[in-house]
C-alpha positions as CSV (number, residue, x, y, z in Angstrom):
1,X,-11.2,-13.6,16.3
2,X,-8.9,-14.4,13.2
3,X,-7.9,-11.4,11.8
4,X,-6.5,-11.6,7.7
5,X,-7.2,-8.4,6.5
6,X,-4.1,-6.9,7.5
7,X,-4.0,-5.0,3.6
8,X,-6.3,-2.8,4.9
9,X,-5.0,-2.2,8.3
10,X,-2.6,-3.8,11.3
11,X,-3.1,-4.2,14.5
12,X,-0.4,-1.9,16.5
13,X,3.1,-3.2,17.6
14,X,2.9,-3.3,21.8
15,X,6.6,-0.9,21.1
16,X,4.5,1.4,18.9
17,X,1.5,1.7,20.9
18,X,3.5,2.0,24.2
19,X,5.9,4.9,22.3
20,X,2.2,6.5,21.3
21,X,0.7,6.3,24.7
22,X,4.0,8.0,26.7
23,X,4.3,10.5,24.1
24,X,1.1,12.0,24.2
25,X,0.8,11.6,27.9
26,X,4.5,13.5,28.0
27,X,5.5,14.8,24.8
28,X,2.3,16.7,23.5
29,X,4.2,20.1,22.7
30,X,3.9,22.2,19.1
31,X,7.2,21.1,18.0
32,X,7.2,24.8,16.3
33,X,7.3,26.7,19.7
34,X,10.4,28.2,20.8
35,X,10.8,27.1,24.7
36,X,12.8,24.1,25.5
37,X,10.0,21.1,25.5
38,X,9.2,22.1,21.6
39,X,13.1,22.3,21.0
40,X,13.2,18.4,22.4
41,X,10.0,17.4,20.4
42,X,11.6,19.1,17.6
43,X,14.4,16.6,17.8
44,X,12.5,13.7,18.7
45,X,10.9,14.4,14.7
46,X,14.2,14.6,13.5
47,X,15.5,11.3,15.1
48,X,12.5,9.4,13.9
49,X,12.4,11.4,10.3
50,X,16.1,10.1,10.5
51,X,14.6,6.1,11.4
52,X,12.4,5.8,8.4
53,X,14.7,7.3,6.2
54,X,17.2,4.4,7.1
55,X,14.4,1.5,7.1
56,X,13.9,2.8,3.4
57,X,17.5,3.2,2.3
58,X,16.9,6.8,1.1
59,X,19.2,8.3,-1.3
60,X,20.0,12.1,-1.3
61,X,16.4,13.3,-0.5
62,X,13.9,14.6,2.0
63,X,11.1,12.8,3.8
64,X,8.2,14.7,4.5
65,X,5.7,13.8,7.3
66,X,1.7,13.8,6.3
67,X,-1.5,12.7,7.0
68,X,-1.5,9.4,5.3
69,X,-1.0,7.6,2.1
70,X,-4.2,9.5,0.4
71,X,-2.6,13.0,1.4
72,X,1.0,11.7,-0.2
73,X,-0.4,10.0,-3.3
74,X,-2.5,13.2,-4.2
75,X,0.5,15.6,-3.4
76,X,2.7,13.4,-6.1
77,X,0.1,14.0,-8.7
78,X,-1.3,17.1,-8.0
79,X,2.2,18.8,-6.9
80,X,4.4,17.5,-9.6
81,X,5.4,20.2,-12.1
82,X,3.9,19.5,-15.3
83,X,3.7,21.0,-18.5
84,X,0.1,21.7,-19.7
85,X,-1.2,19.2,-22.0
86,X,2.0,16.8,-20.9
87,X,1.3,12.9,-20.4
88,X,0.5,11.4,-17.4
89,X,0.7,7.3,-16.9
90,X,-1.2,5.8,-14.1
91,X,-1.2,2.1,-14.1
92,X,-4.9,0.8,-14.0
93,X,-3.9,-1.2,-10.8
94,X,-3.6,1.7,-8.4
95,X,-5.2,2.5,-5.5
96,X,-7.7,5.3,-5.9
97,X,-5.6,7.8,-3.8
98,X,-3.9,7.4,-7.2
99,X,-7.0,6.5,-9.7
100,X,-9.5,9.4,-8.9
101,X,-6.8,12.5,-8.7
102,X,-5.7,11.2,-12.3
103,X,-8.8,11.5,-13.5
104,X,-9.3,15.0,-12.0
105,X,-5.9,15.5,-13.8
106,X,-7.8,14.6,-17.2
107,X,-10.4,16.7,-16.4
108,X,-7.5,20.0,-16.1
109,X,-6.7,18.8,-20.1
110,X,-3.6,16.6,-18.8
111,X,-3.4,13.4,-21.5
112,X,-3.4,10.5,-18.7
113,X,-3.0,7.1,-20.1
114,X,-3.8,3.9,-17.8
115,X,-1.1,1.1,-18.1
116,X,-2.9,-1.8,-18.5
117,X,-1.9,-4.3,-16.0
118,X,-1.5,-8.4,-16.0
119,X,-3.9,-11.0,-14.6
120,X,-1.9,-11.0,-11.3
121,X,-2.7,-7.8,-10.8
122,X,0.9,-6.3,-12.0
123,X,1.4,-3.9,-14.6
124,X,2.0,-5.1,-17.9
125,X,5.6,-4.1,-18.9
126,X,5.5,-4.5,-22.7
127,X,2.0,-2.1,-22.8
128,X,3.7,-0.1,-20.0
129,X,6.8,1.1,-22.6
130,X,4.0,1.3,-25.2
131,X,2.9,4.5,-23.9
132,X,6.1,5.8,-23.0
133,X,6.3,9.5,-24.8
134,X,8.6,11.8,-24.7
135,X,6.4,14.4,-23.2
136,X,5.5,12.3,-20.0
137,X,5.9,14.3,-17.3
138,X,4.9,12.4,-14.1
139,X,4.3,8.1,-14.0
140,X,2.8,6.9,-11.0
141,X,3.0,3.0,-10.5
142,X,2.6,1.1,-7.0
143,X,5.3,-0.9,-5.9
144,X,3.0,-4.0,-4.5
145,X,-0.6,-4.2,-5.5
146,X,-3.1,-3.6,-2.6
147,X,-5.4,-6.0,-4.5
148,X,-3.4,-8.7,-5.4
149,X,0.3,-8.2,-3.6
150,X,2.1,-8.5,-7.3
151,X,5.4,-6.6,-6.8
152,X,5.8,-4.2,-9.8
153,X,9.8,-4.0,-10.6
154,X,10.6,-0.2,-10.2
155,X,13.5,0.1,-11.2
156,X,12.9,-1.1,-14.4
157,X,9.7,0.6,-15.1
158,X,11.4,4.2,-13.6
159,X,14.9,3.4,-15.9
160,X,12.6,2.9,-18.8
161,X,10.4,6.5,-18.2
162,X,14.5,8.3,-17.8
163,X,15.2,6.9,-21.4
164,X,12.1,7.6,-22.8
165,X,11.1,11.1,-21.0
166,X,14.2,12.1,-18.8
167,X,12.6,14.6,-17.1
168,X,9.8,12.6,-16.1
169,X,9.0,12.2,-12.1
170,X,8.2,8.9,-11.3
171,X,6.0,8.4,-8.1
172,X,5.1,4.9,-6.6
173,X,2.9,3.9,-4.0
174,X,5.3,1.9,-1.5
175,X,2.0,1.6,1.5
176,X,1.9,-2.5,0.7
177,X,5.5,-2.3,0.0
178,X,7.4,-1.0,2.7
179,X,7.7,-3.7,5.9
180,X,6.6,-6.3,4.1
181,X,9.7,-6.8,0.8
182,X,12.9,-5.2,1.0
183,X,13.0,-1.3,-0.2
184,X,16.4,0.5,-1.2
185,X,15.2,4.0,-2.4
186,X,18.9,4.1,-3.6
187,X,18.6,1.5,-6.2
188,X,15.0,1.6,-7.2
189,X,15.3,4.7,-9.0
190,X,11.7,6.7,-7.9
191,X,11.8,10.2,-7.2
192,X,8.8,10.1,-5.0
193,X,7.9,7.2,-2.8
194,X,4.7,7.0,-0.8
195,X,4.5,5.0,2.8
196,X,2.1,5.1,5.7
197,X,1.9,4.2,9.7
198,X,-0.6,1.9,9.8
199,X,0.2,-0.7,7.5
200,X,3.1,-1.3,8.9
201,X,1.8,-2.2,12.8
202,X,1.9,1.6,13.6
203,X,-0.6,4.3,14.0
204,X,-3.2,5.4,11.6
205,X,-3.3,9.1,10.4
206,X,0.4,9.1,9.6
207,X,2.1,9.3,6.4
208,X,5.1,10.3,4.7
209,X,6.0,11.3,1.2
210,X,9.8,10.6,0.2
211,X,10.8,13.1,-2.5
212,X,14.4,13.0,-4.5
213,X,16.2,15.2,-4.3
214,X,15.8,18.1,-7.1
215,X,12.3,16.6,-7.5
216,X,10.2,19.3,-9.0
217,X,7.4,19.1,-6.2
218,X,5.4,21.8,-4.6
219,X,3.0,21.7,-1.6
220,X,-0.3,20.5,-1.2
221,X,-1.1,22.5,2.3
222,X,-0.2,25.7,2.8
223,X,-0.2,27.5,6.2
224,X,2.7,27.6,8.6
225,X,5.6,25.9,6.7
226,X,6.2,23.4,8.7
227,X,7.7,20.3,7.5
228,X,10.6,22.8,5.8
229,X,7.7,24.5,3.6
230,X,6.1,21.6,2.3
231,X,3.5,20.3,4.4
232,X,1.9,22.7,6.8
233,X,0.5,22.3,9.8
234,X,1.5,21.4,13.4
235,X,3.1,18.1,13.1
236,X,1.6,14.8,14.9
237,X,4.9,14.4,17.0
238,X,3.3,11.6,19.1
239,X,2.3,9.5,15.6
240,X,5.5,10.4,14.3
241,X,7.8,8.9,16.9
242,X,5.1,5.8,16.8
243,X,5.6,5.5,12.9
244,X,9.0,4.8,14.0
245,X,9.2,2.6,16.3
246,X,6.8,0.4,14.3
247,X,9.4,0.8,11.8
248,X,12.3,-0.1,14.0
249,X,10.0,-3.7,15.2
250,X,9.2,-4.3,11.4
251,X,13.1,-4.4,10.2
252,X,14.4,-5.7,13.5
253,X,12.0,-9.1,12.6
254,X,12.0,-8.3,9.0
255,X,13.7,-11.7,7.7
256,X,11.8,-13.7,10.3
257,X,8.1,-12.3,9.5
258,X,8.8,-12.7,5.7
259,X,9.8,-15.7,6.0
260,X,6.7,-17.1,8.5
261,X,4.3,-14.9,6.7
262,X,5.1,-16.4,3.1
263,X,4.5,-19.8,4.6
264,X,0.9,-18.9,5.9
265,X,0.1,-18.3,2.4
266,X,1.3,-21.3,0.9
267,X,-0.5,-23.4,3.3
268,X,-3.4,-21.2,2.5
269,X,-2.7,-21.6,-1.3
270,X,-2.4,-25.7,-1.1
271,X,-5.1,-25.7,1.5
272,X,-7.8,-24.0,-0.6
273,X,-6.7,-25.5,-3.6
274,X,-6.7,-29.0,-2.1
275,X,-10.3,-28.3,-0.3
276,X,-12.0,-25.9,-2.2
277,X,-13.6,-27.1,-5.5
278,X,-13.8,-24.3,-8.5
279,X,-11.1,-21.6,-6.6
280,X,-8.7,-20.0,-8.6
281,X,-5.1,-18.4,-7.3
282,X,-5.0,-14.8,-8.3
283,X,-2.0,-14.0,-6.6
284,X,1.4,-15.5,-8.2
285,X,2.8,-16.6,-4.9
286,X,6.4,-16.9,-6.5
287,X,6.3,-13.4,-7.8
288,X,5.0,-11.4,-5.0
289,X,4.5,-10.1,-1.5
290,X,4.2,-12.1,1.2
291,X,1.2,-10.9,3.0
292,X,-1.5,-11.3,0.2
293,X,-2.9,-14.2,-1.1
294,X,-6.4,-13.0,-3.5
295,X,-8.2,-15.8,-4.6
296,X,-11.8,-16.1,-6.8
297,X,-14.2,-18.7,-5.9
298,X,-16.7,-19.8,-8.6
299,X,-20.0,-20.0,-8.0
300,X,-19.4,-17.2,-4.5
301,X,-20.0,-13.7,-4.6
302,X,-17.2,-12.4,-2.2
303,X,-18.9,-10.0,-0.1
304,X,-21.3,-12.9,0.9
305,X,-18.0,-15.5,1.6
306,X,-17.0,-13.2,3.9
307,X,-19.7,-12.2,6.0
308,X,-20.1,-16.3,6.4
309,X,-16.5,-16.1,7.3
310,X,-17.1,-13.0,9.3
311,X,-19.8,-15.2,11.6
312,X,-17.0,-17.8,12.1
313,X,-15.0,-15.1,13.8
314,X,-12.6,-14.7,10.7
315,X,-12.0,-11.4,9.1
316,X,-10.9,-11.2,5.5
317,X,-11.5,-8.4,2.6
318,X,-12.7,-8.6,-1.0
319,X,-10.4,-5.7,-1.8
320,X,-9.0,-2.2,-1.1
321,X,-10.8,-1.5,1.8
322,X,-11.0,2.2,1.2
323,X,-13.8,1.5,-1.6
324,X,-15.2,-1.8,0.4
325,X,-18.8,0.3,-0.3
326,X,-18.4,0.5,-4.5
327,X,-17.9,-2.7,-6.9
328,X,-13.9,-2.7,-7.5
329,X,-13.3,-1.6,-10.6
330,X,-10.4,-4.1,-10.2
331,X,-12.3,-7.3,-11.1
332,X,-13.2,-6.2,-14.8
333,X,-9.2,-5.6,-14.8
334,X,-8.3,-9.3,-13.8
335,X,-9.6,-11.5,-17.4
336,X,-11.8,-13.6,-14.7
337,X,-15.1,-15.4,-16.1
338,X,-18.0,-14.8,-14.9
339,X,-18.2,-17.8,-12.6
340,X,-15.4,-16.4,-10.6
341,X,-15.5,-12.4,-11.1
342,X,-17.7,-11.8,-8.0
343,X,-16.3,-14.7,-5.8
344,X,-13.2,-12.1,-5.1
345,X,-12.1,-12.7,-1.6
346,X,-8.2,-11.1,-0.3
347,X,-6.4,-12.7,2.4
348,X,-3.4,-11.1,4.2
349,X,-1.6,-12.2,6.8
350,X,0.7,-10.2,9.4
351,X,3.0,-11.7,12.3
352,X,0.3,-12.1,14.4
353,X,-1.5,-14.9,13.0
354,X,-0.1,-18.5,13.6
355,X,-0.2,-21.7,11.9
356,X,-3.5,-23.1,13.9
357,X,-5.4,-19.8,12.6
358,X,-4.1,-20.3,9.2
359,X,-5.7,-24.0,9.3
360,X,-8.7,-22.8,10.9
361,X,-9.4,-20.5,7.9
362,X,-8.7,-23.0,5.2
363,X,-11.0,-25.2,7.0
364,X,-13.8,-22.9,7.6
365,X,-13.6,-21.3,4.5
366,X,-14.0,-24.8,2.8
367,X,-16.9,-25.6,4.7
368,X,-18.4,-22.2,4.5
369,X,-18.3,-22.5,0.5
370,X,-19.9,-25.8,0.3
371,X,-22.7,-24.7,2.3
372,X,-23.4,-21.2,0.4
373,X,-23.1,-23.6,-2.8
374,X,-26.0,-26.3,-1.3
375,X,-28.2,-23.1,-0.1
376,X,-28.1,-21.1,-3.5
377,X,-29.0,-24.8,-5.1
378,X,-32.5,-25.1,-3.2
């Protein structure tokens, strides 16, 4: 098997998995207990709290273990203080742990704008400052697109919100971000940053909200106040010290994986162009991450590409894999004709894959074209 859908999840780091297994097998206590095995799981949350804090180059805040990227996206727009009536600005490109609680927000008389974004899948920075107000109260904006890997520049777009609405929170969904381009929480200027355990070669089930410090957030789960108040519940200390040491492998490699996972996709890129007639790049490999490479074929409807490629023992996605069951609303977004707006098909690589895979796939996926094209002829 050939596995490139690693945007929707990775296969576990050996370090990570082995840290995961031993844990539960030896460190299974309610960190919240009083007796002396809690007081040592206790720590072992602060010490990996303390790991991903220093993968992410946090600032002066707090990072808050959750469930998963859903649970930290809908804390930053549900939790946020806002003023009644203030204005919300999603970009169009989010994920829908994003999309769907601004639209609930809508619905509670909130005046949420979408930000239009580019054909690369990145937000549109001119229309972004468009809708700048100053009664925004909360911006949400990803930092990589789960789509299309565009990287969104968020220090610009948060510096921009300041001038325009300085006490606006900005949020961004860092899950395709973090492990995969360099993230300095310091610099980038977002007062709430999203990341989560299994896009990163670690555990699934195991997310974590970073929030600034003076951030005007509230929690989303209420019960024992764990998590210093804000997210209750007894923590997962076995996913948490995983989360970790996934995050440890990732920055320990992180030069090295960039750099061989960025050269996957360009032989992808020259491969498909070179072999496949009618394809067109979606991803602008100069300007984003290095993991996702979203192409359209003409004449293809996506979902059947990749069940032929899924019969070749290749696995690749045709989008955010958390709403693989519903049309993405993300290929009305892109400009594409018609010829190419079904033929959506995302390929991401991870450290696993090799060079002989990566030729495998531009061959089979050539020859896998060309023969859906002769069938749908007869």
């Amino acid at each position: 098997m050939i596995y490139l859908d690693n945007a929707a999840t990775t296969k576990m780091y050996d370090e990570a998995l082995r840290v995961l297994t031993e844990a539960n097998e030896k460190r299974w206590f309610n960190a919240s207990a009083l007796y002396k095995e809690a007081s040592e799981e206790s720590k072992t949350i602060r010490r990996a709290r303390e790991t991903l804090l220093g993968a992410l180059k946090a600032g002066d805040g707090e990072l808050y273990f959750l469930s998963g990227g859903t649970e930290a996206d809908n804390t930053a727009l549900f939790c946020t203080r806002k003023a009644k009536g203030s204005r919300v600005i999603v970009s169009e490109g989010e994920h829908d742990a994003v999309i769907n609680p601004a639209k609930v927000l809508k619905e509670q008389g909130y005046d949420v704008v979408f930000a239009p974004i580019k054909s690369d899948g990145g937000v549109d920075e001119e229309k972004f400052a468009a809708l700048l107000t100053p009664d925004v109260s909360l911006v949400s904006v990803m930092h990589v697109s789960n789509e299309t890997g565009a990287v969104n520049d968020i220090a610009k777009l948060s510096a921009m919100t300041k001038r325009a609405a300085p006490k606006a929170v900005f949020h961004s969904d860092g899950v395709q971000a973090f492990g995969k381009i360099k993230v300095n929480l310091r610099s980038l200027g977002a007062d709430l940053y999203t990341v989560s355990g299994h896009k990163i070669h670690g555990p699934k089930g195991i997310g974590a909200l970073y929030v600034a410090k003076g951030a005007p957030v509230k929690p989303l789960v209420f019960g024992g106040g764990q998590e210093k108040g804000f997210r209750s519940g007894t923590e997962n200390g076995p996913a948490i010290e995983a989360f970790a040491a996934a995050a440890e492998r990732t920055m320990r490699n992180f030069e090295e994986d960039c750099s061989k996972k960025r050269r996957y996709l360009e032989y992808l890129r020259e491969g498909l162009e070179n072999r496949v007639p009618d394809v067109k790049i979606i991803t602008d490999t100069e300007r984003s991450a290095p993991h996702i490479l979203t192409v359209a074929f003409g004449g293809v409807r996506g979902e059947v590409l990749l069940h032929a490629l899924e019969e070749r023992g290749i696995l690749v996605g045709v989008g955010s894999a958390c709403s693989s069951h519903r049309e993405s609303r993300f290929k009305s977004l892109l400009g594409l004709d018609e010829a190419h707006r079904d033929g959506i098909v995302r390929f991401s690589v991870s450290a696993f894959n090799d060079f002989s895979e990566v030729a495998t796939v531009v061959r089979e996926t050539a020859d896998a074209v060309a023969r859906l094209k002769e069938y749908a002829r007869k």
